[in-house]
C-alpha positions as CSV (number, residue, x, y, z in Angstrom):
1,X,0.0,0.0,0.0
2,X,1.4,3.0,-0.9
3,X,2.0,5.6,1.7
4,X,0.2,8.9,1.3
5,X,2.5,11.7,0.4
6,X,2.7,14.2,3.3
7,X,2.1,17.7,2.3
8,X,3.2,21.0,4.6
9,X,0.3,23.1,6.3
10,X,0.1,26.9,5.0
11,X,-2.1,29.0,7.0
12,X,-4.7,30.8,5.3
13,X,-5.0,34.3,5.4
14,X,-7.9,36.3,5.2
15,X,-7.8,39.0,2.0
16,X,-10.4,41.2,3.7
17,X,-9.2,44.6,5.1
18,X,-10.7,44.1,8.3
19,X,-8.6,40.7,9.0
20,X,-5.3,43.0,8.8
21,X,-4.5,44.5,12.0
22,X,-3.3,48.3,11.5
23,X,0.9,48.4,13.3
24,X,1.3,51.2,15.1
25,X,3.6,53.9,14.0
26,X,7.7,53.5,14.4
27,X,9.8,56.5,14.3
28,X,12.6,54.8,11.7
29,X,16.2,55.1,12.5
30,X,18.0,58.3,11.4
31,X,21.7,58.9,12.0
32,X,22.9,62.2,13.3
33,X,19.2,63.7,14.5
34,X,19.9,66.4,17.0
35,X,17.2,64.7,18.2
36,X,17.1,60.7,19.7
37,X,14.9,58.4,17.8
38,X,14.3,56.9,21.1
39,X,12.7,60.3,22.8
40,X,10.4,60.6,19.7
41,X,8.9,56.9,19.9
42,X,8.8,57.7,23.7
43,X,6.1,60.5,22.4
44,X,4.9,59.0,19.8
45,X,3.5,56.2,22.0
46,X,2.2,58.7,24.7
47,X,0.2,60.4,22.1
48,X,-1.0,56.8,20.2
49,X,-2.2,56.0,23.9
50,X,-3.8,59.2,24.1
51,X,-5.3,59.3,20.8
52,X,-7.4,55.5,21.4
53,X,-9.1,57.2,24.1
54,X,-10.7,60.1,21.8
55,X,-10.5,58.7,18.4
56,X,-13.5,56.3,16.7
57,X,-10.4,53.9,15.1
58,X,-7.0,52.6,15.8
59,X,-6.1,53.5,12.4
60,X,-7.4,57.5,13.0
61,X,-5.8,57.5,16.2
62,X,-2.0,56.3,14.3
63,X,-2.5,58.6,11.6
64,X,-3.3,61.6,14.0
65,X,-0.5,60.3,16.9
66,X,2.4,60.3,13.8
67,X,0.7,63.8,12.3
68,X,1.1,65.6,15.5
69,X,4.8,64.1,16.3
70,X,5.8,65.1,13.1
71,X,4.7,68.2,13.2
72,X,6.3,69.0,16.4
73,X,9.5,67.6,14.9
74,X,9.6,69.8,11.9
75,X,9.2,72.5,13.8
76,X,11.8,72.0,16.4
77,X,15.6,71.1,16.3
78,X,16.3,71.0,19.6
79,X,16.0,68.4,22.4
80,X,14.9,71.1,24.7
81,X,12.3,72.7,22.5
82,X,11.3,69.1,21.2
83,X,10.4,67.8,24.7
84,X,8.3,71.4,25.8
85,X,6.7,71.4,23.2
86,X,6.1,67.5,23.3
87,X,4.6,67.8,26.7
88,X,2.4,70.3,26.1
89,X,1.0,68.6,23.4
90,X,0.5,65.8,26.1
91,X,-1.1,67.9,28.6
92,X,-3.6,68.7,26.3
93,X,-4.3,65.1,24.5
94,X,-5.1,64.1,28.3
95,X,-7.4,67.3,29.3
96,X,-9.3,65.6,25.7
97,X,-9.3,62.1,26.7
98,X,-10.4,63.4,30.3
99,X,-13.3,64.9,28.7
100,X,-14.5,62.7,26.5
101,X,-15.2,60.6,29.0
102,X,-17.1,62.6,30.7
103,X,-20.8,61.3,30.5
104,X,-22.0,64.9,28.6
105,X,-18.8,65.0,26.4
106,X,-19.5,62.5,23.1
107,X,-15.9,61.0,22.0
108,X,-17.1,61.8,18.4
109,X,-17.4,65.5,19.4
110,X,-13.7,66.1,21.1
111,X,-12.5,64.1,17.9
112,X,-14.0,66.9,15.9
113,X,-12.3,69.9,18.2
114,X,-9.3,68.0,17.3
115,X,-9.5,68.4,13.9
116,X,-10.3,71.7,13.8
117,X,-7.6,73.3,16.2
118,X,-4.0,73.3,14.6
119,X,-0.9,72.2,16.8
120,X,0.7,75.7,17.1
121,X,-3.0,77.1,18.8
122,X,-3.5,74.0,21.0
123,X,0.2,74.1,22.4
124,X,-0.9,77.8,24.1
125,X,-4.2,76.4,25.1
126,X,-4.0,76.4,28.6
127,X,-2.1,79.9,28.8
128,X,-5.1,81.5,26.6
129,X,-8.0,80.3,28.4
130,X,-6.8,82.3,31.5
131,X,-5.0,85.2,30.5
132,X,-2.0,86.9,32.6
133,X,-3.6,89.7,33.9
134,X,-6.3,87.0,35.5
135,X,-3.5,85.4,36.6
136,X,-2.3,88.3,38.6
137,X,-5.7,89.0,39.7
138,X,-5.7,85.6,41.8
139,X,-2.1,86.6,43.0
140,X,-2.9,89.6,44.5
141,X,-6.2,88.3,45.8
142,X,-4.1,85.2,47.4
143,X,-1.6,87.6,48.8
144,X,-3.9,90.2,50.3
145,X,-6.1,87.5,52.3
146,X,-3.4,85.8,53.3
147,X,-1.8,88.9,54.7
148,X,-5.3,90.1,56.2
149,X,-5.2,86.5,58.1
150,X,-2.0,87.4,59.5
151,X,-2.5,91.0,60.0
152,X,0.1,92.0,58.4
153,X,0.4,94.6,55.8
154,X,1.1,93.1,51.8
155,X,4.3,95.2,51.1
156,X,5.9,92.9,54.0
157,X,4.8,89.9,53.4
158,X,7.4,88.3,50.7
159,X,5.9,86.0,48.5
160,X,8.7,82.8,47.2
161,X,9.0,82.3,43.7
162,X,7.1,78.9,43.9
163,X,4.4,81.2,45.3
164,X,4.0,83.0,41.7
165,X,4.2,79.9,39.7
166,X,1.4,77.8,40.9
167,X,-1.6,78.8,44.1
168,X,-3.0,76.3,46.3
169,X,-6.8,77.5,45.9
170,X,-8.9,78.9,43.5
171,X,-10.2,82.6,44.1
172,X,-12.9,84.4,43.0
173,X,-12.1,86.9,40.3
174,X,-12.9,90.0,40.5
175,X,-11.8,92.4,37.7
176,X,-11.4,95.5,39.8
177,X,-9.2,93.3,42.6
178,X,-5.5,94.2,40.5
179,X,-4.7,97.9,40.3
180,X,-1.7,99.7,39.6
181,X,-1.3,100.5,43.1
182,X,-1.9,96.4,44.6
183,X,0.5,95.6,41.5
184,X,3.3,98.1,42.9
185,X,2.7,96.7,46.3
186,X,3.2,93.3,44.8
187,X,6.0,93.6,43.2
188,X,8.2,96.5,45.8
189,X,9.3,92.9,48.0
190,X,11.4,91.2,44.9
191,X,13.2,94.7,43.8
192,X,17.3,94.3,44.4
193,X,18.8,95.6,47.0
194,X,21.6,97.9,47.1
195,X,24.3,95.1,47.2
196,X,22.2,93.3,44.2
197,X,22.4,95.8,42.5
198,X,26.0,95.9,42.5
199,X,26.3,92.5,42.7
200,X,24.7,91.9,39.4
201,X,26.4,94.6,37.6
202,X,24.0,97.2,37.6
203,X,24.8,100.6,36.7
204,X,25.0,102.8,40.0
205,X,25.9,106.3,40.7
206,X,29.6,107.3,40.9
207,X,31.2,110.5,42.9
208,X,32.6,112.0,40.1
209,X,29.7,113.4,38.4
210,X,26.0,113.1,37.5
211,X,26.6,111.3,33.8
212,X,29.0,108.9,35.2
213,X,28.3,105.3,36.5
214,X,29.9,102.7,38.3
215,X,29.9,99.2,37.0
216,X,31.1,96.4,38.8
217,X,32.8,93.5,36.8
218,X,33.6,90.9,39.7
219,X,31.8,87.5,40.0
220,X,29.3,87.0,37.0
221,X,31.4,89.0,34.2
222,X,33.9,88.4,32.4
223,X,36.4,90.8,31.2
224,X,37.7,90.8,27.8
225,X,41.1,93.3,28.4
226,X,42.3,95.3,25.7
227,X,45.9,95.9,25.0
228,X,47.7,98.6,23.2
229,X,50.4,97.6,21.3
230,X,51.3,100.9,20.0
231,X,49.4,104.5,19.1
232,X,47.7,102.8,16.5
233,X,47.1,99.9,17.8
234,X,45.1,98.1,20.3
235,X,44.6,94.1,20.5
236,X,41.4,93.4,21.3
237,X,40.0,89.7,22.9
238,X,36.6,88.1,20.6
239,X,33.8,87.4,22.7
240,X,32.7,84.8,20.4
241,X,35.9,83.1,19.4
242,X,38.5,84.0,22.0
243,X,40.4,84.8,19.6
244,X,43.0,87.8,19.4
245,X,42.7,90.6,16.9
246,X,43.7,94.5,16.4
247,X,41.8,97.6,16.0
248,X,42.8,100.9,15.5
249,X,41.7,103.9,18.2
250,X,39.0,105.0,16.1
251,X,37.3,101.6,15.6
252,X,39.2,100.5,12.1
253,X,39.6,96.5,11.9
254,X,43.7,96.0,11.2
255,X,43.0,92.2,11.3
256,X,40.3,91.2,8.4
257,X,39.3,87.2,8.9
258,X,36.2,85.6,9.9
259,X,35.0,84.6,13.3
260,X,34.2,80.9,13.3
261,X,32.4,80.0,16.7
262,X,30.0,78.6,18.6
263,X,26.7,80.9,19.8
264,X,25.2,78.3,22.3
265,X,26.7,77.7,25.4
266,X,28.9,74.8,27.0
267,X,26.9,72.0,28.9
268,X,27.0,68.9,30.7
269,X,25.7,65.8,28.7
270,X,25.4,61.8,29.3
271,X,26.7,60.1,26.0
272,X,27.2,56.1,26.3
273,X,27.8,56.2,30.1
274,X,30.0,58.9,30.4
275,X,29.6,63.0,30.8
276,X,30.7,65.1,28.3
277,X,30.7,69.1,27.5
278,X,28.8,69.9,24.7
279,X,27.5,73.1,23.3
280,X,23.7,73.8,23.4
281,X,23.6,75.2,19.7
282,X,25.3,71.8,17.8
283,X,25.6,69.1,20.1
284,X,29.6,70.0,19.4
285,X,31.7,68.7,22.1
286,X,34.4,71.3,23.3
287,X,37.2,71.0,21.5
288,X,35.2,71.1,18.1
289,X,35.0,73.8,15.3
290,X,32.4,76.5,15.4
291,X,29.5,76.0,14.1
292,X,28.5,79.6,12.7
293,X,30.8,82.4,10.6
294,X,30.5,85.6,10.8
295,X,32.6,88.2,8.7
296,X,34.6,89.4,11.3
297,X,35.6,89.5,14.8
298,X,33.6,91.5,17.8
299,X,34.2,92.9,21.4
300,X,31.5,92.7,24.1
301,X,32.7,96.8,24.5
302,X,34.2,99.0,27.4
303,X,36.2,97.5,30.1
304,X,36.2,100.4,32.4
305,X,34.4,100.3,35.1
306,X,33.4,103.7,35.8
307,X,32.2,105.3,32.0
308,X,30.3,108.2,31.1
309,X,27.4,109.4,29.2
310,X,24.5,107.9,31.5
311,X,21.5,109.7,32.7
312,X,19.7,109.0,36.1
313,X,15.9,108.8,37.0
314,X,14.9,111.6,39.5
315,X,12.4,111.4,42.3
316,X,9.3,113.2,41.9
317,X,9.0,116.4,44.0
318,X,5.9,117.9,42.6
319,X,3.1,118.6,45.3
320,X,0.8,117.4,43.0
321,X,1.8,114.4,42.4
322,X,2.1,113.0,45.8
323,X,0.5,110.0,46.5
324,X,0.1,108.9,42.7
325,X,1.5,105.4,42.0
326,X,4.8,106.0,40.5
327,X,4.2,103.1,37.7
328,X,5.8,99.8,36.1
329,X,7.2,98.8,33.4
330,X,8.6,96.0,31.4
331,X,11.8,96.9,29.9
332,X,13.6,94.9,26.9
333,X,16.7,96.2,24.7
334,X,18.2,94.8,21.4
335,X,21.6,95.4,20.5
336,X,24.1,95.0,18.1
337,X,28.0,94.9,17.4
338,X,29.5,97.5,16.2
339,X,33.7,98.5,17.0
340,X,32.9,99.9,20.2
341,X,30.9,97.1,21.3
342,X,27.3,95.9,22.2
343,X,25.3,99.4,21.2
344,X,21.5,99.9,21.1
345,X,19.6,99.3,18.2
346,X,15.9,98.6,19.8
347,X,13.7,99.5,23.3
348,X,10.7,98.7,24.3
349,X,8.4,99.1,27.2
350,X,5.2,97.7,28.4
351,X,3.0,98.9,30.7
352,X,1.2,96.9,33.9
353,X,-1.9,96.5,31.4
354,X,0.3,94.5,29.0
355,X,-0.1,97.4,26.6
356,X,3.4,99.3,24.6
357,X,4.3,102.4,26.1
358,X,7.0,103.2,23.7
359,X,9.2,101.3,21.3
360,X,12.0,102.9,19.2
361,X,14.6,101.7,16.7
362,X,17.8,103.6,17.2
363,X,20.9,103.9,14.9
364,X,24.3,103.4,16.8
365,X,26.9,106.2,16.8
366,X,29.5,103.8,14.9
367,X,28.8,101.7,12.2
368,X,27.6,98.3,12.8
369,X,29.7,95.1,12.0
370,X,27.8,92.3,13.0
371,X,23.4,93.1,13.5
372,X,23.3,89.9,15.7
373,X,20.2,89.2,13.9
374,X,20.2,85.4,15.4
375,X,19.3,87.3,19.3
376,X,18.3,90.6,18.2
377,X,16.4,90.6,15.3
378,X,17.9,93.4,13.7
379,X,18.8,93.6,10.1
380,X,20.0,95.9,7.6
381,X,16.8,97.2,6.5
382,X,15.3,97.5,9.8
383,X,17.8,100.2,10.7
384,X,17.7,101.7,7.1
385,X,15.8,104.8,7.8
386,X,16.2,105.2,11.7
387,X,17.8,108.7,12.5
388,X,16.7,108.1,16.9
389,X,19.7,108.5,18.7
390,X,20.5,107.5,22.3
391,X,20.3,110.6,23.8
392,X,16.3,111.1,22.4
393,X,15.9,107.4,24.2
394,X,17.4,108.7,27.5
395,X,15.4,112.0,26.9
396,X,11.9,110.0,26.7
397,X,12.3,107.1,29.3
398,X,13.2,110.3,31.9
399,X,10.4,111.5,31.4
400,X,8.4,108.3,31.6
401,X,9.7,106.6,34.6
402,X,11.2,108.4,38.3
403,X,13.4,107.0,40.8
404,X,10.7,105.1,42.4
405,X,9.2,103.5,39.0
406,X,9.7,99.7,39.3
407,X,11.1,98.1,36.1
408,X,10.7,94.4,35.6
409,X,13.2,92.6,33.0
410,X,15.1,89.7,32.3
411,X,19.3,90.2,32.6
412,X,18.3,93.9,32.9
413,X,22.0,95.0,33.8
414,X,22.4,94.5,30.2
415,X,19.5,96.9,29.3
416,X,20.7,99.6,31.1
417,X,24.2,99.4,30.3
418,X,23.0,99.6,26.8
419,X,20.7,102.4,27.8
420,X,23.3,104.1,29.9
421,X,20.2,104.9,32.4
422,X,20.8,104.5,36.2
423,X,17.8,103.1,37.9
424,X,17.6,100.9,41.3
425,X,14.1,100.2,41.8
426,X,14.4,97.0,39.6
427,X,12.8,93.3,39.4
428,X,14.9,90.7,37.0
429,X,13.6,87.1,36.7
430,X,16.6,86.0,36.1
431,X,17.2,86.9,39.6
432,X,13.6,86.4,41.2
433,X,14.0,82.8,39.6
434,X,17.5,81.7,40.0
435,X,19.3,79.1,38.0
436,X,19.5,75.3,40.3
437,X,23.4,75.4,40.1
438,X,23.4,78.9,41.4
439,X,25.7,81.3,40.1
440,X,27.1,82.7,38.1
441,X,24.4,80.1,35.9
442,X,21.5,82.2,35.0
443,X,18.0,80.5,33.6
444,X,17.2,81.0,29.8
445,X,14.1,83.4,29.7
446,X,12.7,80.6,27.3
447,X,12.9,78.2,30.0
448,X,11.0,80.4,32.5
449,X,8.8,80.8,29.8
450,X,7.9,77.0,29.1
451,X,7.9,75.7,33.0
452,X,5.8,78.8,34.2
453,X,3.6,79.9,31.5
454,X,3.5,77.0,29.4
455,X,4.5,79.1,26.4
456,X,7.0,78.4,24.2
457,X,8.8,81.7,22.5
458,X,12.2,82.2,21.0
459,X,12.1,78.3,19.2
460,X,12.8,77.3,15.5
461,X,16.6,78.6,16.0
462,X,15.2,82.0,15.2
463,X,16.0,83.9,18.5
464,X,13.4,87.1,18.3
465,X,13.1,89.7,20.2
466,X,12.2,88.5,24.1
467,X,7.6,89.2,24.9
468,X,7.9,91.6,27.3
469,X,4.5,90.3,28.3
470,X,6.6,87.4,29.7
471,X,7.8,89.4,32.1
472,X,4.5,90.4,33.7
C-alpha cells in the first residue's frame, strides 16, 4: 500500500481589510538627528495612547499620533524645545481624553475639536484660556487675604517664587481686585537691594559726576582686556571666538578674517555612560570647530568700570503728584556689534496693562559690524531709515519713569548698560528665579517661559526679540 504523500500546512489568510491588523507607527532610525529616535517613539506612544481614548479607530488615532509628532519635529531642532513642546501637546491630549469621557462630552465630538484646532494654537491652550492679567488677579487676591489673616500689611509679606508659579486654591475673580497701586505693592518685595544691584552689575551712581556710573565686573562678568600695542594699535580679545585681533583707536579693523564659533553655550551631557561638554547650539563637544561664521571679529565693548554718558531717574517732587503710583514697566533692549561694542539698536516698554508704552529703533553712533540678527532681530533694513539716537531714548524714558518706578526685566544690567540709564528700583527674573546650580548660571528666559507659563517663545533657532508680556 502506498504511503500517502505528506504535504506542509500553510495557513490561510484572510484578503479582507478588516482581518489586517493596523501596526502602530515606528519612528525609523535616522543617524545624526539632534534629536534621539528613542525620545520621539517615547512621544509618539504617549500620544498613540492618548489618541485611542478620543479617536472612533485605531487607524485614526496612528495617523493623527504620527501627524502631531511630526509636526512638532519639523518644527523643532532642539531636544529642549522638542520635549516642551512635546509635553504640552501631552497635557492637552489628556485634558481631551479626560473629557470625552465625561458622561456629557460624546468621543465623536472632542474628535471633531481636534481636527479643527491646529498644533501651534493648542500648544498655548492652557495659557489663553486664562489670560495673565487673570492670573495676577488671583495673586494679589491670594496675597492680600493671606496677609489680612496674618495682620500684616502686603508690602511685608514676601511671596517665594514657587508662590507665583502655581496657588493652592482657586479665588474668585474679581476684575477690579488688581490695580496699579496692589501691583506696585506686589512687586516693591522682589526689587534688588543695594548690594544686588552691584552684585549683578547694575549701573550705580559714581562720585565724580552726574553722567558717570559705576559698574562692577567681579563674579558673574567676564572681562575681555584690551591691549595697546602701539598708538595705533590696540589688541582686542573676541567674545565669540577667544580669539585675538587688532583695531585701531577710532574703531578700524587692522585684522580682516572671519569669526568661526559657537553661539550656544557649553553643557553637561550623558553620552554612552560617560559625561561630556557639549554646546547647546550643535551638540559639538568642546574641543570642536564653530559652528556659525561671521565676517569678522567682535568685542562685548568698554572694560572700564566707571564710564560716562548715562543719565539717572529723578524722584518726583511735585506737590501734585504726591501719592500717585509712581508706575511699572517692562523693559527689553536689542543690541548689536558694532567697534565699540554691544550698542542699542531697539527699546521697548510695556505697561502693567500689558499694553506698549514706547518702542524705538535707534541707529548706533558707529557703524555696525555684526546686526546679531540670530538674538536681536535686527537687520539691515530695519535700521535703514532710523535717525533716533541714544540721547532722544534717554530723553523719553526720563520722562516716563522716576526714581521710584519699578522696572521688571530679564538680565536687565544688560539693558541699562546699553541704555546708559541709572535706575535701582528694579525686578529681574533672572534673579527672582534663580538658575538650580546657582551662580554665576543664570536660567534662559525661554525656559521660564515653558515651566511657568507653558508658552513656548524664541524656538525654531530664530532667536526674536524676548515678549515683554513674559515678564509680567
Amino acid at each position: 500500500m502506498q504511503a500517502k504523500k505528506r504535504v506542509a500546512h500553510t495557513s490561510k489568510v484572510s484578503s479582507s481589510p478588516s482581518a489586517c491588523k493596523t501596526q502602530k507607527p515606528v519612528i525609523p532610525l535616522k543617524a545624526g538627528g539632534k534629536i534621539p529616535t528613542n525620545l520621539r517613539q517615547k512621544y509618539l506612544d504617549c500620544f498613540v495612547d492618548e489618541y485611542l481614548k478620543i479617536c472612533s479607530s485605531d487607524k485614526e488615532a496612528y495617523d493623527k499620533a504620527k501627524a502631531e509628532e511630526e509636526t512638532i519635529f519639523s518644527a523643532c531642532n532642539m531636544r529642549q524645545s522638542y520635549t516642551n513642546r512635546g509635553s504640552l501637546t501631552l497635557k492637552h491630549l489628556r485634558n481631551q481624553a479626560a473629557a470625552a469621557s465625561s458622561p456629557t462630552c460624546s468621543k465623536a465630538a472632542v474628535s471633531g475639536i481636534t481636527e479643527a484646532q491646529p498644533t501651534e494654537n493648542r500648544l498655548c491652550m492652557d495659557s489663553t484660556n486664562k489670560t495673565k492679567t487673570e492670573s495676577l488677579k488671583r495673586k494679589a487676591r491670594e496675597f492680600l487675604e493671606s496677609s489680612a489673616a496674618a495682620n500684616e500689611e502686603p508690602a511685608t509679606k514676601k511671596l517665594k517664587p514657587c508662590d507665583m508659579r502655581e496657588t493652592a486654591q482657586p479665588v474668585a475673580k474679581d476684575s477690579d481686585s488688581l490695580t496699579l497701586d496692589v501691583l506696585y505693592q506686589l512687586l516693591l518685595p522682589y526689587a534688588l537691594s543695594e548690594d544686588q544691584l552691584c552684585k549683578f552689575g547694575f549701573p550705580q551712581p559714581h562720585q565724580s559726576s552726574s553722567t558717570v556710573a559705576a559698574i562692577s565686573e567681579s563674579g558673574l562678568f567676564k572681562a575681555h582686556p584690551i591691549k595697546q600695542l602701539s598708538d595705533t594699535e590696540l589688541q582686542h580679545t573676541c567674545c565669540r571666538c577667544g580669539k585675538l585681533f587688532s583695531m585701531t583707536p577710532d574703531g578700524w579693523y587692522l585684522t580682516k578674517e572671519s569669526c568661526i564659533y559657537h553661539y550656544g553655550r557649553l553643557r553637561k551631557a550623558r553620552e554612552t555612560g560617560e559625561i561630556h561638554s557639549v554646546y547647546s547650539c550643535c551638540q559639538g563637544v568642546s574641543a570642536s570647530a564653530g559652528c556659525q561664521v561671521a565676517e569678522c571679529h567682535v568685542t562685548s565693548g568698554e572694560q572700564d568700570s566707571v564710564r560716562g554718558g548715562f543719565v539717572t531717574t529723578t524722584a518726583v517732587t511735585d506737590v501734585d503728584s504726591s501719592g500717585i503710583c509712581p508706575g511699572v514697566y517692562a523693559l527689553d533692549c536689542e543690541m548689536c556689534y558694532t567697534a565699540a561694542g554691544l550698542e542699542l539698536t531697539r527699546v521697548t516698554v510695556v505697561d502693567h496693562t500689558l499694553k506698549s508704552t514706547y518702542e524705538a529703533l535707534v541707529k548706533p553712533d558707529l557703524p555696525i559690524v555684526d546686526y546679531n540678527t540670530r538674538f536681536s532681530g535686527i537687520t539691515v533694513s530695519t535700521l535703514a531709515n532710523v535717525i533716533t539716537r541714544l540721547e532722544d531714548v534717554q530723553q523719553h524714558l526720563l520722562t516716563l519713569f522716576s526714581a521710584d518706578t519699578i522696572l521688571i526685566g530679564h538680565s536687565l544690567n544688560s539693558d541699562l548698560v546699553a541704555l546708559k540709564l541709572i535706575h535701582s528700583k528694579v525686578v529681574d527674573t533672572s534673579i527672582v528665579f534663580p538658575h538650580p546650580r546657582g551662580l554665576p548660571y543664570r536660567r534662559a528666559l525661554r525656559t521660564l517661559a515653558a515651566e511657568i507659563l507653558r508658552k513656548i517663545i524664541q524656538e525654531n533657532g530664530k532667536e526674536i526679540a524676548k515678549c515683554l508680556v513674559n515678564e509680567f
